[in-house]
N, C-alpha and C positions, 0 to 999 in steps of 0.2 A: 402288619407288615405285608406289605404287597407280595406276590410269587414271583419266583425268581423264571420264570419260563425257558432260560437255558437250562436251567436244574432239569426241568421238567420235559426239554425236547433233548436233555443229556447230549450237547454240543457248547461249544465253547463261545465266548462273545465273540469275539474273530470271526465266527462261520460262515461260509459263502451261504448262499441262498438256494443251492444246489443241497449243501450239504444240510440244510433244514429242511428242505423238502423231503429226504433221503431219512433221517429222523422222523417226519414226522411219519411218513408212509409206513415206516414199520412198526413205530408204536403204535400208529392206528389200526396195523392189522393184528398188532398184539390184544389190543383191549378195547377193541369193535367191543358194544354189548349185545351182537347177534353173536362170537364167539364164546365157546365155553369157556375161556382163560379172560374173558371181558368185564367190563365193571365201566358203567356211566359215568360216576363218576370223574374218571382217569381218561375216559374218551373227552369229555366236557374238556377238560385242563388243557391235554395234549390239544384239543383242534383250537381253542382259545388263545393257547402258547402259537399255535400257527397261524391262526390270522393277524395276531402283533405284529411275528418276526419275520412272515414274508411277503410284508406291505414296507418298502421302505420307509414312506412318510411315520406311517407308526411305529415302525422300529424304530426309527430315529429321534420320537419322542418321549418311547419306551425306555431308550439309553438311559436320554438325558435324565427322567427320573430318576434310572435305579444310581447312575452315580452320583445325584447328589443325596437320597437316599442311602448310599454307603458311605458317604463324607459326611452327614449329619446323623445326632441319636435320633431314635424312632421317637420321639417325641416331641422334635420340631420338623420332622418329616412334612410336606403339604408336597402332593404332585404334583407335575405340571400339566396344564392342561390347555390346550390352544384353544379357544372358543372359537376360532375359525376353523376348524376341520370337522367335517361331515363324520358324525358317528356311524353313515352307513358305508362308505368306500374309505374316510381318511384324507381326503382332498381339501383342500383350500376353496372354499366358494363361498356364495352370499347361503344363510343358512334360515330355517323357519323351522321353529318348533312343532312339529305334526304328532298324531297317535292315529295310527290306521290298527283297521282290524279287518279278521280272514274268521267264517265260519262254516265250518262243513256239519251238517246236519244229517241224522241217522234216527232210527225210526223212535228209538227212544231214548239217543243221549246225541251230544252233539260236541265236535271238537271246537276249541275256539284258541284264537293267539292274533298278540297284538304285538308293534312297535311302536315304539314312542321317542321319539326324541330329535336334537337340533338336524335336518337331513338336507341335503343340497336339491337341488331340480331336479337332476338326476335319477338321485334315489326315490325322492317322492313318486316319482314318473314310475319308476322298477315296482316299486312294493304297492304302489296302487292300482299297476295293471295287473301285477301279482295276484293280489289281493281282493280285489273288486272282482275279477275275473273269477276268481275259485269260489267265491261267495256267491257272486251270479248263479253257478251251474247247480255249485254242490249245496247250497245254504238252506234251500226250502224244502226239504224233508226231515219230518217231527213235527208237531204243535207248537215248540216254543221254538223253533228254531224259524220258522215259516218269520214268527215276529222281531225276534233278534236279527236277522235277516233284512229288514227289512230300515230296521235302526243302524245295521250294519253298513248297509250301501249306503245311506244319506251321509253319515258320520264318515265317509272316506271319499263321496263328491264335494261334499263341503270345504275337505283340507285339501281335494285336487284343486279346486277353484280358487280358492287362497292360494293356492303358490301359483297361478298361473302365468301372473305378469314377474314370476323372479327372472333371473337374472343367470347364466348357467358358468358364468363364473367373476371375481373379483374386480376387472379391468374396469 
């Protein structure tokens, strides 16, 4: 069963967007895990429960789940899911399946993270200047980051080149 993200931003389905923003601001100053009363996990939930609920487009598709979701048993549950909105904003546009990666390199470990999934022109543009850019600078220090590094920027010009002739939205 999916979360109930009102439960979780403890405001009602009615709430303005003010008043979810106002939730979430203090639960996240409650359970920051730089604070001692803090815990990742519940930070993770709460800012999850806030990027749903104060994005209209996905709150609105967020709804329509949980109500039918409450009108059927958890056993013929299936979400709903628009294969036209952008898992990186929520927007309606022409979309391409990408996985970009980001690697910061340190003398003897090196951090790495990646995104993957359906993203519009847009987003590809955001997380590959993001992305490509932090890897440029920070990517080539260690022995194995030097060559991951190197796989890393090929593998996110590759997916900037492929989206280059999209489309930046449905019209």
């Amino acid at each position: 069963m999916a979360p109930n993200y009102y439960e979780i931003l403890k405001v009602s389905q009615n709430a303005s967007t003010e008043d979810i923003k106002h939730a979430y601001r203090k639960l996240a100053h409650i359970y920051h895990p730089d604070k001692s009363t803090g815990s990742n996990n519940a930070f993770i939930s709460i800012s999850l429960a806030y990027a749903v609920l104060s994005n209209p487009e996905k709150r609105k598709v967020y709804d329509l789940s949980l109500n039918s979701q409450n009108s059927k048993t958890s056993d013929s549950y299936r979400p709903i899911y628009d294969h036209n909105l952008c898992q990186g904003c929520g927007i309606r546009a022409p979309l391409k399946h990408v996985r970009l990666f980001q690697n910061i390199g340190l003398l003897f470990q090196r951090k790495s993270r990646s995104i993957e999934g359906n993203l519009c022109k847009n987003c590809i543009d955001k997380y590959f200047s993001r992305f490509t850019l932090t890897t440029f600078i920070f990517g080539w220090w260690g022995l194995i980051s030097f060559f991951v590094t190197i796989g890393y920027l090929a593998n996110n010009l590759f997916m900037f080149l492929g989206s280059a002739k999209m489309k930046t939205s449905l019209k």
